[in-house]
C-alpha positions as CSV (number, residue, x, y, z in Angstrom):
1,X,2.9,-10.3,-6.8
2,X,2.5,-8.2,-3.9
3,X,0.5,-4.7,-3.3
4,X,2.9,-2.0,-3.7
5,X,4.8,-0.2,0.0
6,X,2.6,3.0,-0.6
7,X,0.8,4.7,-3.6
8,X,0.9,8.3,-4.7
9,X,-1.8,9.7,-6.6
10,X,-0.6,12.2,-8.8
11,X,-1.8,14.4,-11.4
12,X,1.3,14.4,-13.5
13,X,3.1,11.6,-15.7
14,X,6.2,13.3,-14.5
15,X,7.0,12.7,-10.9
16,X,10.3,13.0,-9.0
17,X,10.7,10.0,-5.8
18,X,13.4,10.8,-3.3
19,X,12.1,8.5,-0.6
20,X,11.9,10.5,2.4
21,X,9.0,13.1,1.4
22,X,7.1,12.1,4.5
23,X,9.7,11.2,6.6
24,X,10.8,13.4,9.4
25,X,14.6,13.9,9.1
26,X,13.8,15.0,5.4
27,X,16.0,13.1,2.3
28,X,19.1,12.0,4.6
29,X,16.9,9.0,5.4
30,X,16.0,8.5,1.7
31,X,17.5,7.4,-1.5
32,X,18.9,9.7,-4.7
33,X,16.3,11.6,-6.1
34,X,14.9,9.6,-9.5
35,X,12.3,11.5,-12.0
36,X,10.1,8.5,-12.8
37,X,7.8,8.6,-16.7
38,X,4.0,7.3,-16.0
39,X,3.3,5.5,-19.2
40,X,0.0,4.3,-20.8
41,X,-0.9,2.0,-17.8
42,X,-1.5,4.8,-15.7
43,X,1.4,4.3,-12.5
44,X,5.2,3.7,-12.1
45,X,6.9,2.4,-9.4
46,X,10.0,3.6,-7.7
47,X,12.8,1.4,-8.2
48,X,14.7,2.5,-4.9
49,X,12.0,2.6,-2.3
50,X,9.2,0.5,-4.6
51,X,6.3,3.6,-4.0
52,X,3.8,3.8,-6.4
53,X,2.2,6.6,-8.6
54,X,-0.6,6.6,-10.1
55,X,-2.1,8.9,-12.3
56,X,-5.3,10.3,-11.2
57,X,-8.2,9.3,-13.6
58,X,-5.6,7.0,-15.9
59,X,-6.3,3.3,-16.0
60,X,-4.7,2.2,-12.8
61,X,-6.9,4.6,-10.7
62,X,-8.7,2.5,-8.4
63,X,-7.8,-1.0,-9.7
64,X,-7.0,-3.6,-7.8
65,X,-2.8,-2.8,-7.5
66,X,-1.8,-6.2,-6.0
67,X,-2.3,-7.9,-9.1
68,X,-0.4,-5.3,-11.4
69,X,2.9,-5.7,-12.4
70,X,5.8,-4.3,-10.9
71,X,6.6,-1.0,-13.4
72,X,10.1,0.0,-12.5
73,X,11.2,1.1,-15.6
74,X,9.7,4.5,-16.1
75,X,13.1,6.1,-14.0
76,X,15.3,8.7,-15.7
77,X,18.0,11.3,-15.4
């Protein structure tokens, strides 16, 4: 396992990842905008661009994130 690309701390289980929120040039240099679930472990990861959000005070705030598991399954319509 690796540490994840970048982590977002949130304060919402609901979170929308378009790739290109800091990036000057805006979503052209992005992927498709994806609304990612945060479930009971406290974080998701983007499928697309492999960001990570975490839920501020859930279970994954402040551990250790290069030894959690990859959570790409959280993404939705």
């Amino acid at each position: 396992m690796h540490p994840p690309l970048e982590i977002s701390r949130v304060s919402t289980r609901r979170v929308a990842c378009d790739g290109a929120t800091d990036i000057p040039g805006g979503a052209s240099l992005g992927h498709p905008r994806v609304y990612l679930q945060i479930d009971e472990t406290g974080y998701v990861d983007c499928g697309y661009c492999d960001r990570r959000f975490v839920l501020i005070g859930g279970p994954a705030d402040g551990a250790d994130h290069a030894k959690l598991h990859d959570r790409g399954d959280g993404a939705g319509l």
